[in-house]
N, C-alpha and C positions, 0 to 999 in steps of 0.2 A: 518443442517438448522440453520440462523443464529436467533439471538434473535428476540422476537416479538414485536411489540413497541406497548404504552399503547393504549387504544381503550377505552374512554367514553359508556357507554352502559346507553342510554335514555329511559323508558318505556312511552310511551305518552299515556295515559286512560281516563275516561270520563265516570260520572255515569250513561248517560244515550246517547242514539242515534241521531242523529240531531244537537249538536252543533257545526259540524266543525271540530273533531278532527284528522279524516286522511289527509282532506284539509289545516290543519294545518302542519301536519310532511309531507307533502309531498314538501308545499313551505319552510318550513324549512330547509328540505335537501338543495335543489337549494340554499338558500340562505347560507348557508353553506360552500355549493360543491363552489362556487362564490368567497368565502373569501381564497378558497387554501385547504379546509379540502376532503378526500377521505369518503364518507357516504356511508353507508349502510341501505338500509331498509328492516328490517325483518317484511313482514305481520304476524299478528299474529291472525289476525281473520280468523280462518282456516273455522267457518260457512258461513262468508259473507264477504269475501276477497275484498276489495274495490281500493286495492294501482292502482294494473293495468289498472283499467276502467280509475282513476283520470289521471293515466300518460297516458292513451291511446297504452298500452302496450298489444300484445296478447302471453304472454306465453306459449310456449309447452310442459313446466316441471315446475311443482312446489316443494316442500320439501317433498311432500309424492315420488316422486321418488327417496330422499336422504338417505328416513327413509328405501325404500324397497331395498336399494344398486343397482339400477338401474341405478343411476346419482352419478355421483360427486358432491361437491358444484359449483366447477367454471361454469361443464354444467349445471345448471341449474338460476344461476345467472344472470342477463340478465341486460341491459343496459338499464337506463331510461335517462332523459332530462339534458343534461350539464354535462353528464359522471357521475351522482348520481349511485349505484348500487342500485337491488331489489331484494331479495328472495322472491320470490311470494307464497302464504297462500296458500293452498292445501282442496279448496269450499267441506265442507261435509265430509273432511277426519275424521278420529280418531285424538281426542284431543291429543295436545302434552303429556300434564300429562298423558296421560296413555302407553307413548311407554314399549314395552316389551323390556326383556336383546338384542336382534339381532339387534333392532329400536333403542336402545342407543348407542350402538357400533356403525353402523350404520354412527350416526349423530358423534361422537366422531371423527372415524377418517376422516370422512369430513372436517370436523375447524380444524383435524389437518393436511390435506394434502394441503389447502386452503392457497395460497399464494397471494392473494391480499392483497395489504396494506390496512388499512381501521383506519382510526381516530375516527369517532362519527357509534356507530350503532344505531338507531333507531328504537324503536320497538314499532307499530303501535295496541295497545292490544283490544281486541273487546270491545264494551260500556258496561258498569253497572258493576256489582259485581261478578262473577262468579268465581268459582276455578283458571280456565285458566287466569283470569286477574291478581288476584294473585300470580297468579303462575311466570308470568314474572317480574309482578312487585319486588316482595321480589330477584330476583335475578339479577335485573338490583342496579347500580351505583345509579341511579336517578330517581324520579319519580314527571313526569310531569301529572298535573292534568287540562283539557282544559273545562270550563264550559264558561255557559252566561248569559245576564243580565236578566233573568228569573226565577219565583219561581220552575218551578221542575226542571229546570237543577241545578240549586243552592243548592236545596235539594237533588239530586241525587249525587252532586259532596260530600256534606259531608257527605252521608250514606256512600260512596266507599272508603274513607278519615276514618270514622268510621272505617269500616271493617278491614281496613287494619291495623291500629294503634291496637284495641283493639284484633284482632285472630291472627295477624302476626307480632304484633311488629315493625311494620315500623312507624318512627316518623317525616321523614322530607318531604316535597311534595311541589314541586313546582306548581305556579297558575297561570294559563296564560287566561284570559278573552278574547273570540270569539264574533266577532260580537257587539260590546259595541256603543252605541251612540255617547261617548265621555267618555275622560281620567276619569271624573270624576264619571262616570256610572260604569266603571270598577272597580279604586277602591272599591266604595260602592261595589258590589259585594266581595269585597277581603276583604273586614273590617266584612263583615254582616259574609262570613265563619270565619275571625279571631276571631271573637266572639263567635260564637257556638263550637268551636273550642278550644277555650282559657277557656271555664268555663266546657265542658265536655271530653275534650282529651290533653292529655300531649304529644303535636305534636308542630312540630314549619312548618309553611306555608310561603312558602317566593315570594314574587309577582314577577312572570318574564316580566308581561307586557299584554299587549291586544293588541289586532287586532280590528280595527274599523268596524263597519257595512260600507258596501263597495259597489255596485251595482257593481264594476265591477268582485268582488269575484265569485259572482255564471252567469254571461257573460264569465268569464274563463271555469266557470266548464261545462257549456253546452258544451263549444269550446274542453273540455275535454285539455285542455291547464293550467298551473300554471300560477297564479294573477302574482305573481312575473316575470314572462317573458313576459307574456300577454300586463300587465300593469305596468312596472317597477318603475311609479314615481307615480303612484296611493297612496293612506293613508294607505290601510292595506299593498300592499309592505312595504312602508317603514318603517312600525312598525316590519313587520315580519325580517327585516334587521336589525333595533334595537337589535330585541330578538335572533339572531343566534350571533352577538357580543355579546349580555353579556353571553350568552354560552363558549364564547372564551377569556372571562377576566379572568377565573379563569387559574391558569400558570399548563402548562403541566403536572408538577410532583406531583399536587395533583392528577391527573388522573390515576389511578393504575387496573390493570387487563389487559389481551387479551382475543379475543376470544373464547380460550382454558377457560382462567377463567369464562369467563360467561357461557362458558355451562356448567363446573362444579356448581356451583350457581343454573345455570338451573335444574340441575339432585337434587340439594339439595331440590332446591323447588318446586321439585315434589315429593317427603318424606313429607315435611313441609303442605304441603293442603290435604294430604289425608286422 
């Protein structure tokens, strides 16, 4: 088998339910998959699996048939919009964090028999604070944090930001503003966490951008169709196009890991939350 090339590994979180955050990594991908990159999306709210509905997907495997050696990865992998891929979340199964020694092997040598190229994986983590969020967050690359211009998502995004910085040690977290009236709503939202932020946790927050309040946002999501295809020159497209290039400014060989290494990360932090 020949080398595996490096693979970004994104956790996209949210402290709380309702701001938009799978609606986000799903046009994300697209816009992604668009620019030439191979994505991956790994659902990881295994209680309320949301990626499939949004892409209008009906799978007939998910990851609990990977964990039971039932499936392979490739068979259960499935094709969403524009050639994006999806591992679809497994509704009501047993938490990842608690697979046993067969359930790890299991998933092991799936990533490792797993021959798609894949660039950016995406991993769609369920809202608020919970083990399992941390759990992928501490073992991803990156951590994107998707709030809005509202006081309890605001405060939901900095208790999650809390949590993670003061139990886990994670210090850097991207901030990406859902739903914002304008550029300037956003910021203020980004300045009011750099503050809470800057006088109670030794974190650095680095702004990736916002997505506008859009009516044609949720005219997609009925259509169960992505903003980005739906309505390609629309305002939150083209923000969300913005934010998948500055994704892709930083130069390849700061990107370090394969998929192999993330699920080593993975297995680590699930030692690390227990």
């Amino acid at each position: 088998m020949g080398a595996r090339k490096p693979v970004r590994t994104v956790t996209v979180a949210s402290g709380k339910g309702g701001v938009g955050k799978t609606n986000v990594v799903t046009n994300l991908a697209i816009a992604l998959r668009s620019m030439g990159k191979e994505v991956l999306i790994l659902d990881a709210d295994v209680g309320l699996s949301n990626v499939d509905i949004l892409l209008h997907l009906a799978p007939r495997h998910n990851i609990s048939h990977v964990l039971s050696g039932e499936k392979s990865l490739k068979e259960v992998i499935i094709d969403g919009p524009r050639g994006i891929k999806v591992l679809p979340a497994a509704s009501g199964a047993q938490e990842l964090t608690n697979l046993d020694e067969f359930q790890r092997m299991c998933l092991l040598d799936a990533f490792n028999a797993y021959e798609g190229g894949i660039d950016v994986l995406l991993i769609d983590a369920p809202a608020g604070i919970s083990e399992n969020v941390a759990f992928f967050c501490i073992a991803s690359q990156e951590i994107v944090v998707v709030t809005a211009p509202e006081p309890t998502a605001l405060t939901s995004a900095y208790a999650l930001i809390k949590v993670l910085s003061l139990r886990y040690r994670e210090k850097r977290f991207g901030i990406l503003v859902n739903s914002a009236r304008s550029e300037e709503d956003a910021t203020e939202v980004y300045r009011n966490l750099s503050v809470a932020a800057g006088e109670l946790l030794n974190v650095s927050l680095d702004y990736i951008g916002y997505i506008p309040l859009d009516a044609s946002v949720q005219d997609a999501v009925r259509s169960q169709t992505e903003f980005v295809d739906m309505f390609p020159d629309g305002p939150a497209s083209r923000k969300v196009r913005e934010i998948a290039s500055r994704f892709l400014e930083r130069p390849a060989g700061d990107v370090k890991g394969t998929l192999q290494f993330f699920l080593e990360n993975l297995f680590s932090a699930a030692a690390g939350v227990r």
